[in-house]
C-alpha atoms as one frame of an Amber mdcrd trajectory, in Angstrom:
protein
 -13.997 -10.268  -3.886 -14.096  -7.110  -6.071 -11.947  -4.433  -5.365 -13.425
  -1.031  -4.157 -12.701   2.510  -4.566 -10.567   3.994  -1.882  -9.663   7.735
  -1.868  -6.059   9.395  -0.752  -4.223  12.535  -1.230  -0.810  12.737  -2.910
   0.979  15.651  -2.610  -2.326  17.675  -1.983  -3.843  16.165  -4.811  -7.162
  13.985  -4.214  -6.686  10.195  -6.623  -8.318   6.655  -5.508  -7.182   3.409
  -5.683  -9.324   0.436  -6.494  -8.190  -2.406  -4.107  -9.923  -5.436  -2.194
 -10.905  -5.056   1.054  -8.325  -7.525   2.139  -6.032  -5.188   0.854  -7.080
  -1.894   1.792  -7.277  -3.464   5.730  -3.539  -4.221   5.462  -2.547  -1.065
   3.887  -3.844   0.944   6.765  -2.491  -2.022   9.502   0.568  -1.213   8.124
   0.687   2.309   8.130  -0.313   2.187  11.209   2.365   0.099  12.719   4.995
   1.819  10.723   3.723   5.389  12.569   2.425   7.139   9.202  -0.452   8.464
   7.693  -2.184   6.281   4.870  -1.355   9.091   2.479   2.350   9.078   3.824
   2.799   5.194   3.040   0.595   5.908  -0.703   2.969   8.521  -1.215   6.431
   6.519  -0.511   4.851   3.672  -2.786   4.107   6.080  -5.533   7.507   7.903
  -5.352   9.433   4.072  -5.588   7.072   2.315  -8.639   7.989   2.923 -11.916
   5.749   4.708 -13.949   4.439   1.343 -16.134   2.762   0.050 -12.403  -0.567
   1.316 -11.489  -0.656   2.084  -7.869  -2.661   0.468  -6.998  -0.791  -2.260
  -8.215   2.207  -0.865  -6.429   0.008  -0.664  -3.004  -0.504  -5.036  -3.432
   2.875  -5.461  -4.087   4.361  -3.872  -1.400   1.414  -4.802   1.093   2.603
  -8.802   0.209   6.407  -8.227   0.336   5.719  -6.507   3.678   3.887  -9.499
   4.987   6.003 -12.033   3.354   9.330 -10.167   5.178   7.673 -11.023   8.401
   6.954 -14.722   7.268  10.167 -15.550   7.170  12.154 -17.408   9.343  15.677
 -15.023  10.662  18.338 -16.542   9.443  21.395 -18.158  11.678
């Protein structure tokens, strides 16, 4: 599936991300469960990459770490 353009605000500036759909639908589930505004969760990604990661690069990895978290068993 090709990623598509997706626009958010960043400290009142207007940028988009290019990101699959697949993607983009977990980014806002998560937001949403997590209380915040999709700009509020861009904007605590883009404050924690380093400047070498693309965001939207940043926004994958974090959506999969977030998921995998879950995945896992609790430990005893």
């Amino acid at each position: 599936m090709r990623p598509e353009k997706h626009s958010l605000t960043l400290r009142g500036h207007r940028t988009s991300v290019s990101l699959e759909t697949q993607f983009w639908k977990a980014f806002l589930e998560i937001a949403a469960l997590n209380g915040q505004t999709i700009n509020g969760l861009a904007a605590q990604i883009d404050e924690a990459r380093t400047p070498e990661i693309g965001l939207a690069t940043a926004i994958r990895a974090y959506v999969l770490t977030w998921y995998q978290d879950r995945a896992k068993p609790p430990e005893a």
